[in-house]
N, C-alpha and C positions, 0 to 999 in steps of 0.2 A: 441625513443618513437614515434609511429602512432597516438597515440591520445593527445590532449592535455589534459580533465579532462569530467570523466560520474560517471554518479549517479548509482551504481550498488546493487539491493537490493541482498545477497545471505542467498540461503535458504538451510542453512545445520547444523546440530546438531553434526558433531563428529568436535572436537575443533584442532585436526590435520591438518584437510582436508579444515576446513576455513584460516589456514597458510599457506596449500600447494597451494590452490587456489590463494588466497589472492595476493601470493610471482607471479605467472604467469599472476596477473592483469596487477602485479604492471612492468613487463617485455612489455604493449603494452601502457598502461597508466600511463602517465605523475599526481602525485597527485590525482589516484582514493579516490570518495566520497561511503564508502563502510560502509552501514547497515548489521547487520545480525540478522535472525528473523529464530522463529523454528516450532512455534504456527500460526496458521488459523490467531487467533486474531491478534497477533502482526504482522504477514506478511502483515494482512487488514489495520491497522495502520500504519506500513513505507508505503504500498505502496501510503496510502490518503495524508499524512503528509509527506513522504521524496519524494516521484514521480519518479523513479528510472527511466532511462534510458536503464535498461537494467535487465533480472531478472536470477540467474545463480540458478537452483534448485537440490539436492537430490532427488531421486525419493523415496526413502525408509526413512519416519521421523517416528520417536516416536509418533506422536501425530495423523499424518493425512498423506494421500499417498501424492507422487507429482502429480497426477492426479488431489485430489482434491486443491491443492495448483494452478496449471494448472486456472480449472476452476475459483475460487476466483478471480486469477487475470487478467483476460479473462473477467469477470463481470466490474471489478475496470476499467483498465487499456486495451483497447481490445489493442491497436496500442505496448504497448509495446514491444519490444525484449524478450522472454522467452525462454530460453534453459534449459533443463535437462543437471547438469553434472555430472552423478553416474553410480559404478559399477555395476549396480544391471542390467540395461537394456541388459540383451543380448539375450534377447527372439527380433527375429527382429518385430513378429507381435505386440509386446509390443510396440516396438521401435516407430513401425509404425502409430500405435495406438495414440502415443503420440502425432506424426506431423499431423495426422488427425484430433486431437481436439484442436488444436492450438499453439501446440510451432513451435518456429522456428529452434528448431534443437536439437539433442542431441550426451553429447560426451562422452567417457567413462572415467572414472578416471585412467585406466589400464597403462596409457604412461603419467602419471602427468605432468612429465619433458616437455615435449610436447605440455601439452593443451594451452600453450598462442600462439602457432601456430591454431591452429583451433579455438580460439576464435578471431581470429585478425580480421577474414572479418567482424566477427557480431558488434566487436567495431568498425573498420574502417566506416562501414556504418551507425552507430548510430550514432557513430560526424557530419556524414555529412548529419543528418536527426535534430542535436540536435540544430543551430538557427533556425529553423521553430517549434520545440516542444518545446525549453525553451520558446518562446511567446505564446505557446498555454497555458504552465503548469503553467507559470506567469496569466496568466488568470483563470486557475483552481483554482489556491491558491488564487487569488482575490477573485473570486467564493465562494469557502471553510470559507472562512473567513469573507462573508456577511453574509452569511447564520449560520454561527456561532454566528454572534451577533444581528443577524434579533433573533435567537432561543434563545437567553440571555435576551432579549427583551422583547420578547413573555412569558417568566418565570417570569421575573419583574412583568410586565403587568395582569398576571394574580392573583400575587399575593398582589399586588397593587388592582385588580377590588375585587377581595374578602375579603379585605381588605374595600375597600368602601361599599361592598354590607354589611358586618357586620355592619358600620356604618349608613349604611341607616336603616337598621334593627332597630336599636338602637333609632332612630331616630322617627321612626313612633314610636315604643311601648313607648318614650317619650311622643310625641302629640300626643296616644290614651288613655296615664294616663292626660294630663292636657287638656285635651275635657272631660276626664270622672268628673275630679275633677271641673271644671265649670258646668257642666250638671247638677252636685247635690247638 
């Protein structure tokens, strides 16, 4: 094994091709940590909440292209590792298109046997970029996780202050009936 262990989000819907893949991780990585997501949503979700190290995408999904998957995680994630790895690309201007908007490479499914050879350099160099970004992502999730409960807070708070504004409410139309009833 070259790598000892990455967080690798993959973004693919046929349940074959997450085995075939999966089986050529597991050929360069030692214990890969391997989410798989197929939806906008849930790909927007691992990558907040799991912070992948590395992003392996379908270009052709049911729900959304790998372009707009591309962009998503280009917003989330700019530094990640994102490759396309699907049949679909064999238009080169596609291909081209793709490394223009931000992946870092794309491979084809065509030679599967094969792919943990052409993903070796992208994992090789993510281990040896992964102590400098598990201290940045350990700071993310610190981040993530104030702001989580800064916004749990803010919900209490609010419902708490409306809560007291009812009571003051309550409170004045109390002292404007026992003013009324001394007055007369």
């Amino acid at each position: 094994m070259d790598v000892e262990s990455l967080k690798i989000l993959l973004v693919e819907d046929n349940a074959e091709d997450v085995a075939l893949v999966t089986r050529q991780i597991q050929k360069i990585v030692d214990q890969p940590k391997i989410e798989i997501a197929t939806t906008l949503d849930s790909i927007k979700e691992v990558v907040n909440s799991f912070i992948p190290n590395i992003i392996l995408c379908d270009y052709n999904l049911p729900t959304c292209s790998g372009m707009e998957v591309l962009e998503l995680c280009r917003n989330i994630s700019p530094a990640t590792t994102f490759i396309f790895v699907t049949g679909t690309i064999n238009d080169e201007e596609l291909a081209a298109n793709t490394i223009l908007n931000g992946a870092s490479g794309y491979l084809l499914k065509k030679n599967i046997n094969q792919l943990h050879q052409k993903l070796r350099p992208y994992f090789v160099a993510a281990s040896k970029n992964s102590p400098t970004t598990e201290i940045i992502r350990g700071r993310v999730e610190e981040t993530r996780e104030t702001i989580r409960k800064i916004e749990e807070f803010l919900k209490h708070a609010s419902i708490e202050n409306l809560s007291h504004q009812k009571g003051i409410i309550k409170i004045r139309e109390d002292l404007k009936k026992l003013k009324g009833d001394y007055d007369s």
